[in-house]
C-alpha positions in Angstrom: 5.9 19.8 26.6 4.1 22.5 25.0 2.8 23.4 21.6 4.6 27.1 20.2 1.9 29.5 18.8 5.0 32.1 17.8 8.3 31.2 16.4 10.2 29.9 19.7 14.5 29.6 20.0 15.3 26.5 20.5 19.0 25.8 21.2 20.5 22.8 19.1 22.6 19.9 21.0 23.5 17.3 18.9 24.2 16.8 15.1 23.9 13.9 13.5 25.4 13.1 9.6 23.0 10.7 8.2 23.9 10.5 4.7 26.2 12.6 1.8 23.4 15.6 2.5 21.3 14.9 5.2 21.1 15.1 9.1 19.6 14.9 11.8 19.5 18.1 14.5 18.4 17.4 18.1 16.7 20.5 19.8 16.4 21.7 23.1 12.3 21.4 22.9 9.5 19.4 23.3 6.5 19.7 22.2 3.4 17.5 22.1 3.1 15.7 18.5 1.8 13.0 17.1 3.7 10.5 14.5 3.2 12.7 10.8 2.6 15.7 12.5 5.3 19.1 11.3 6.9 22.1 12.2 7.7 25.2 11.0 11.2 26.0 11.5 12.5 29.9 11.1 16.0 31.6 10.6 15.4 35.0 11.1 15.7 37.6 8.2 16.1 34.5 5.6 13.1 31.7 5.7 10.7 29.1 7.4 10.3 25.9 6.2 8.1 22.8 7.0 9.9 19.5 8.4 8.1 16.5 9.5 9.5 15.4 13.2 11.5 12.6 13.9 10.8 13.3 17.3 9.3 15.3 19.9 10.9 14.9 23.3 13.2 16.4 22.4 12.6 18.0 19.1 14.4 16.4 16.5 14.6 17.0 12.9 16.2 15.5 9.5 17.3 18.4 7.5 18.4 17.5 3.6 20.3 19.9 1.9 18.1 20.3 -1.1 18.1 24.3 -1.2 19.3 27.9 0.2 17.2 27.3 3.4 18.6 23.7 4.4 22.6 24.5 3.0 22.2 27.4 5.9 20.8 25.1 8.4 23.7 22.6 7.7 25.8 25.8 8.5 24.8 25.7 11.8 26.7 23.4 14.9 25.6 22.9 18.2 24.5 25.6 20.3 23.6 27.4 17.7 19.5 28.1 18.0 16.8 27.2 15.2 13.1 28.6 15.7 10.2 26.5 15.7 6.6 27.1 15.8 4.0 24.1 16.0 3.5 21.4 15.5 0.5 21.4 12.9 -1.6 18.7 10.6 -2.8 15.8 10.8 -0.5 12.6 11.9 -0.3 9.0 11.4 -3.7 7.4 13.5 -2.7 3.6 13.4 -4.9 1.0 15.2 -4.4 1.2 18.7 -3.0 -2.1 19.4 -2.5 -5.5 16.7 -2.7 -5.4 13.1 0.2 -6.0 10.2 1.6 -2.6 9.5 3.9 -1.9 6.5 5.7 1.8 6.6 7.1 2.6 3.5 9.7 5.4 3.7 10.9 7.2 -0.1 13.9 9.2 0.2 14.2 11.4 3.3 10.0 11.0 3.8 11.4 8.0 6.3 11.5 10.6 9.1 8.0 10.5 10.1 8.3 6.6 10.2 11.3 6.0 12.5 8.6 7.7 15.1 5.8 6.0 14.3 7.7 2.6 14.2 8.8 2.8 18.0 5.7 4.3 18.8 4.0 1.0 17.0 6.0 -1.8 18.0 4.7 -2.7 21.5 1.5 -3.3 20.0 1.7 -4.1 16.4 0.9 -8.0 15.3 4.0 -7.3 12.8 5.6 -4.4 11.4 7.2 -4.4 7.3 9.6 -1.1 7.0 10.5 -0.3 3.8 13.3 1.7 2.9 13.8 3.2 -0.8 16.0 5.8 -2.3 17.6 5.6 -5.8 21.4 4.5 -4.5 22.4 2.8 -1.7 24.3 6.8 -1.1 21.2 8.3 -0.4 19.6 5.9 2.0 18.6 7.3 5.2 18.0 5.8 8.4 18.4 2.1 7.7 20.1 1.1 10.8 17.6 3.2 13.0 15.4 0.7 11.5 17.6 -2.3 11.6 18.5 -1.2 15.6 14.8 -1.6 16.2 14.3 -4.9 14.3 17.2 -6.3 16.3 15.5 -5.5 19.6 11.6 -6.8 18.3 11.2 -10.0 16.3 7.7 -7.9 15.4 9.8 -5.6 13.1 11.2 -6.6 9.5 13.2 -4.4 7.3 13.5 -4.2 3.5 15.8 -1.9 2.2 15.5 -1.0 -2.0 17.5 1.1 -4.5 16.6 1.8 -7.9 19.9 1.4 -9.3 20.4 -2.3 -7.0 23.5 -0.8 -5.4 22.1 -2.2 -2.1 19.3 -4.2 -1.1 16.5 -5.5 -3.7 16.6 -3.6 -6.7 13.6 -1.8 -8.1 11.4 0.2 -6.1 9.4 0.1 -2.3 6.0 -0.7 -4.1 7.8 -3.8 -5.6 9.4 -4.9 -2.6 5.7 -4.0 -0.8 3.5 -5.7 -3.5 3.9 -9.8 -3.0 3.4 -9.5 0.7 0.2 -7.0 -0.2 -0.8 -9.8 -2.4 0.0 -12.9 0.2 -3.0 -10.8 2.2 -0.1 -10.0 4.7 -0.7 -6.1 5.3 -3.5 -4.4 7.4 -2.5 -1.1 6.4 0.1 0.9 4.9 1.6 4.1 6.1 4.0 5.7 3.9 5.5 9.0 3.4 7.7 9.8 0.4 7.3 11.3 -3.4 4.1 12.1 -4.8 4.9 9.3 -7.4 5.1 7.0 -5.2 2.1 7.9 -2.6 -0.1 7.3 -5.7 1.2 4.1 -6.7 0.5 2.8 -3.2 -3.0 4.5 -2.7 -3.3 2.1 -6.1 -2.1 -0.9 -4.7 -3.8 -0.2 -1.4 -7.3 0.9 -2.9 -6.9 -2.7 -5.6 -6.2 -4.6 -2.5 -9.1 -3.3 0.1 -6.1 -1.8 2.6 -6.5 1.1 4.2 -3.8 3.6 3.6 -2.2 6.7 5.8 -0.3 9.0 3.1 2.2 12.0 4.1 1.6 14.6 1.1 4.8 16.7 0.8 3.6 20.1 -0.3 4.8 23.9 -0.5 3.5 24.8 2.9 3.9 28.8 3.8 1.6 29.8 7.0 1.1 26.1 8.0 -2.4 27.1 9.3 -4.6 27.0 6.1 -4.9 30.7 5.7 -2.5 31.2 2.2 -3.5 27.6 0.4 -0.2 27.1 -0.8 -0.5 23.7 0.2 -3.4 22.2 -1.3 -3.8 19.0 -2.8 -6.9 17.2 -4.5 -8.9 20.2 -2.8 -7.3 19.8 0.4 -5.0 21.8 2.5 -2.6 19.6 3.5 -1.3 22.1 6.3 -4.6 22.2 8.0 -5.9 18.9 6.7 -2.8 16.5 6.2 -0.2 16.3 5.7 -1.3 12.9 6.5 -4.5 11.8 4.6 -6.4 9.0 4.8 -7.8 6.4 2.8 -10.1 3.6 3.4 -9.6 1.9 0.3 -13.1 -0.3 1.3 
């Protein structure tokens, strides 16, 4: 495993279709990462973008066709090569072994978690996953999770939408909130819409729980040189994307 200074080929070998726009590529590479941690991945002559890994032996990516960039990706089948260069920022540092974790996932910012959940279970007291997207149609990753709970009684999934087409209705921070309350959660590490990382550095910082935020940002040289990326005077390249709060 290795850490790739330049953009690197990396040969794709399996495709997965997650959702309606969204999958998941599995690389030829490995690199050494840490739960929360990114890359940049480059199509030459057209763009780099920043994705959060899934995984990092091997690689492995979710890709959401949300622009120009990701449609072409989506273009692409196996054996087709996508270039990488990293991995950069700060990841997810949970306790190193007990505690009552909750990971709250919005959208497609479940990626990071799926990692951090596996890498969590053998030690984690208990661990609370919650899954939120506006329809049941754009969920992601929900039977990743459920595939994990079924193997560890430690893991527990709750799955919302905002329009109650599956699971509870509302949003994560209301299906998070009574078991924050209950005095149930030890931390909270989340990754998801700016929206809703502010709601639950509120509801972490009201409740004294520390809390582990993945920023999304507009992230260019991922190396804190442009400051395209910062946030509350930080660069969240260089800095995050995880950042952490006490709350205490």
């Amino acid at each position: 495993m290795v850490q790739m200074h330049l953009p690197t080929a990396a040969p794709i070998v399996a495709i997965t279709q997650d959702n309606y726009r969204t999958r998941t590529l599995t690389l030829d590479a490995r690199l050494h990462a840490q739960p929360g941690q990114f890359i940049m991945a480059w199509l030459p002559r057209f763009d780099e973008k920043p994705f959060s890994l899934v995984a990092a032996d091997p690689v492995t990516l979710m890709i959401t066709a949300v622009g120009p960039f990701t449609r072409l990706v989506h273009e692409l089948t196996v054996g087709d090569r996508l270039w990488l260069r990293g991995p950069f920022g700060q990841g997810f540092v949970p306790p190193a072994s007990g505690g009552r974790l909750a990971l709250v996932g919005g959208g497609y910012g479940v990626a990071p978690l799926l990692w951090l959940a596996r890498r969590q279970q053998p030690t984690a007291a208990r661990i609370d996953v919650f899954v939120g997207a506006r329809t049941a149609a754009d969920l992601l990753y929900v039977e990743h999770f459920a595939a994990l709970a079924e193997a560890s009684s430690s893991i527990h999934v709750h799955v919302t939408t905002e329009d109650g087409s599956r699971g509870q209705p509302g949003r994560v921070t209301d299906a998070l909130a009574p078991r924050v309350a209950a005095g149930e959660v030890d931390g909270i590490y989340a990754c998801g819409p700016h929206g809703m990382l502010a709601a639950l550095s509120a509801l972490g910082a009201a409740a004294g729980i520390p809390c582990q935020l993945s920023w999304e940002a507009y992230m260019r040289c991922g190396i804190g040189i442009c400051g395209a990326c910062e946030h509350e005077g930080k660069v969240l390249c260089l800095d995050g994307p995880v950042l952490k709060r006490t709350n205490l």
